[in-house]
N, C-alpha and C positions, 0 to 999 in steps of 0.2 A: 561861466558855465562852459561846457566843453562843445555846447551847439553855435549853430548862427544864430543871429541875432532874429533868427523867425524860430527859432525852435522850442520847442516847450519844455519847460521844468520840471513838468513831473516827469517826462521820458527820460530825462539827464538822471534824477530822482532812483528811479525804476532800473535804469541799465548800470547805476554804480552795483547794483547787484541782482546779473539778468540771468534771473531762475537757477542759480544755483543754493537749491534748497535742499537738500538729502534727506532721506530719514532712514532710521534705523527700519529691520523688517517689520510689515503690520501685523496686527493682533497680540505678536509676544511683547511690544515695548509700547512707551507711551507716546502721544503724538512729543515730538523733539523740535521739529524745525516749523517748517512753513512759515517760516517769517515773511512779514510785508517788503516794507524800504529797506531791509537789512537783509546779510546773510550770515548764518552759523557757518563754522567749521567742519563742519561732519561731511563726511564725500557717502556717494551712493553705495551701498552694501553691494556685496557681488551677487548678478542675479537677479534686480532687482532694478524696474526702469519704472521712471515716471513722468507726467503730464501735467502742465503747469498753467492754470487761465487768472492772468490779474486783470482787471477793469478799473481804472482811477479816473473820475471827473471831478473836474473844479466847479463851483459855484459860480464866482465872480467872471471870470473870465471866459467859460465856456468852453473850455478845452476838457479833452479828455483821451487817454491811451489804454488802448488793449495791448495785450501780450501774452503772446503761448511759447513756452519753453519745452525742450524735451532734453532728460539727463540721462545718459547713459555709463553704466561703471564700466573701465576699461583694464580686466586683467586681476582685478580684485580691489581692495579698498582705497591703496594708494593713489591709484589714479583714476581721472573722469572728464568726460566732456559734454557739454552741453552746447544746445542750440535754439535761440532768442528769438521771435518776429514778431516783431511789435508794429500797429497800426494804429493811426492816430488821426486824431482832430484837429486843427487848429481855429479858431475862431477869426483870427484876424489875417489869417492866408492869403496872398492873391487869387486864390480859384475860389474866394465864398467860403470858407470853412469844409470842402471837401471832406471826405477819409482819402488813407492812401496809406502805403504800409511805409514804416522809418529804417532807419540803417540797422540790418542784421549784424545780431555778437554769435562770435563762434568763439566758446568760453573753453578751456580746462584747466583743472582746480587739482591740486599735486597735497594730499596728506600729510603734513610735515612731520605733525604733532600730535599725540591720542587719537581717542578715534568718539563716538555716542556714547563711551560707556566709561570714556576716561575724564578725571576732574578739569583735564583742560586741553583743549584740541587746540590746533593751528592748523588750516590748509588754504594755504597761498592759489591766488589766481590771476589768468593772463588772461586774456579777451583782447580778440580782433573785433575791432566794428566798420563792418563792410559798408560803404556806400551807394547800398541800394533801394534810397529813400530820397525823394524829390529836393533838392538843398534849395531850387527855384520856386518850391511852395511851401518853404520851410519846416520839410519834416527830413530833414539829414546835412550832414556837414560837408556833401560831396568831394568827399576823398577819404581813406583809410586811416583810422585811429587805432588806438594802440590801449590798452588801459590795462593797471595793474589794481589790485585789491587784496586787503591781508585782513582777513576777518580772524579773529579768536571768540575763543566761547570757552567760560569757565562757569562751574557748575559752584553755587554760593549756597547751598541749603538741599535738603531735601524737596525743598518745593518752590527751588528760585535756581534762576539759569539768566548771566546777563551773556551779551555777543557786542563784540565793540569791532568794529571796520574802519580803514582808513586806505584811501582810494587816492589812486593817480591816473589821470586821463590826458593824453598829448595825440593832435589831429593836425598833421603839419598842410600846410594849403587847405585848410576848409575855406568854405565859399556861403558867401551871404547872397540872397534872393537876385540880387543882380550879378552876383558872380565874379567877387572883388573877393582878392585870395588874402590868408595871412594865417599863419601856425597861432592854435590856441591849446588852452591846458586848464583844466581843472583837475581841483582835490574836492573827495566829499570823505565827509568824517560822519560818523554815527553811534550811537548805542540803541541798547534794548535790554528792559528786564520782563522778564517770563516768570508767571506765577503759575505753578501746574497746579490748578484745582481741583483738577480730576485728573486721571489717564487721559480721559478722552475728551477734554475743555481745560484749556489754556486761554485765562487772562494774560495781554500783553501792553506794553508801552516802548513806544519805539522813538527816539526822536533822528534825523536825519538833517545834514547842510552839505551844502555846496557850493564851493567858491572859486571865482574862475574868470576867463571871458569870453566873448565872442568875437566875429570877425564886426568893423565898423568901418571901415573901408579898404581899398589895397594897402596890404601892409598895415591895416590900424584894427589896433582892439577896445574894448572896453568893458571894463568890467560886469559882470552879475553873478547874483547870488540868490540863494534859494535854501529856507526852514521850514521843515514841519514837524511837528509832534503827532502821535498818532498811536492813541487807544483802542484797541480793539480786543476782539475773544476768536478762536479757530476751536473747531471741534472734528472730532473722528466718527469715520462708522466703518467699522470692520465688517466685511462682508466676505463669502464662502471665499473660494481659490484663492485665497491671499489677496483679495481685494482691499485698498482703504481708500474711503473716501474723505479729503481734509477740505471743508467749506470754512470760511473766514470771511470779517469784513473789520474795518475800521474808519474813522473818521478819520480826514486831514485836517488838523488846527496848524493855519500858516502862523507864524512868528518873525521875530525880527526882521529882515529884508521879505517876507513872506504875509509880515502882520496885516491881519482882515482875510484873509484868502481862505475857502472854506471848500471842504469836500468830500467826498466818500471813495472809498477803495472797497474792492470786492475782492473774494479770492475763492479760486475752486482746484483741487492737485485728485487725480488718480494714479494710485502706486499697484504694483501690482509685478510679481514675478516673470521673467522672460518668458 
């Protein structure tokens, strides 16, 4: 994974795709994005800004990560930039299992290809992940990482939408609890298929991996990895002034290097016109 070796999975999980979730404008379309562990292709409509709250706890381990994202369109559909801070838990930290917030992503995401309303979008993305998250209580990799991700989304039916990402993360000198340096790198790969059962309720299945390492001493790495699958439903409520409101939640089923690992994800997005 792309953290130290105190750092948590699901935040590695969570920041291969940190809050760049678009949606088409509310009321005239149907909910599109709000994906969990994943993200679509679709950049923010001009006009049109949103607010993004995830909540993931694990079972087994006691960890758990908050995250408020804010997207803003810049200049009209092609371009966008969003902003990530995420706060987290860790159970087995040196300070007790504290909160404290983890390294901010300063994201923007370039339109390449179609746009919500075309059979297949592509819009590439670059992220900075700032190091303003404790790497000595292991919520960040104290130093600046770099991360790229190419999500596509192709439209398979009238009532099926799959989104597949494939992500590269490189953190040169991160730092483990004691502060022993060494460059680490992960890839996270992903799909998801969306059932729109309604306009305004979408069944989803998302699965998400990550594969990587951490720092294990000066100069030394070692590998980790990290699966989940994850079913869940999001719904809409379109309210006066171009309000929408998108509430979701899902279950985490860990698998293979994840297998036993059990938890929930929440999700809360207000969109809503400049």
């Amino acid at each position: 994974m792309r953290f130290t070796t105190s750092a948590s999975p699901i935040l590695a999980l969570l920041l291969a795709a940190p809050g760049l979730r678009a949606q088409q404008p509310p009321k005239e379309a149907p909910i599109q994005d709000n994906s969990f562990l994943l993200e679509e292709a679709y950049n923010q409509e001009p006009g049109v800004i949103q607010h993004i709250s995830t909540f993931t706890r694990l079972q087994q381990s006691g960890d758990w990560v908050y995250t408020f994202t804010e997207e803003w369109p810049v200049g009209g559909l092609a371009h966008q930039l969003s902003l990530t801070v995420p706060v987290q838990r860790l159970a087995s930290s040196p300070d007790g299992g504290r909160r404290g917030f983890g390294d901010l992503a300063l994201n923007y995401r370039y339109q390449l290809l179609g746009d919500g309303d075309a059979p297949v979008a592509f819009a590439p993305r670059l992220s900075l992940l700032l190091p303003t998250g404790n790497h000595r209580q292991g919520r960040g990799n104290g130093h600046l990482g770099v991360q790229a991700n190419l999500p596509l989304s192709v439209v398979l039916g009238e009532r099926f939408v799959t989104h597949v990402n494939l992500g590269y993360t490189h953190t040169p000198h991160a730092q483990d609890l004691l502060g022993n340096e060494a460059d680490i790198s992960t890839w996270n790969v992903g799909q998801s298929f969306i059932w729109l059962a309604r306009r305004d309720v979408n069944l989803m299945l998302e699965f998400a991996y990550t594969s990587g390492d951490v720092v294990a001493g000066p100069g030394l790495r070692q590998p980790a990895q990290s699966a989940y699958v994850a079913p869940g439903v999001r719904w809409a409520w379109n309210l006066p002034k171009g309000l929408q409101v998108v509430p979701g939640l899902a279950a985490m089923i860990g698998v293979g290097p994840s297998q036993g690992e059990k938890g929930i994800f929440l999700y809360l997005s207000f969109e809503h016109p400049l």
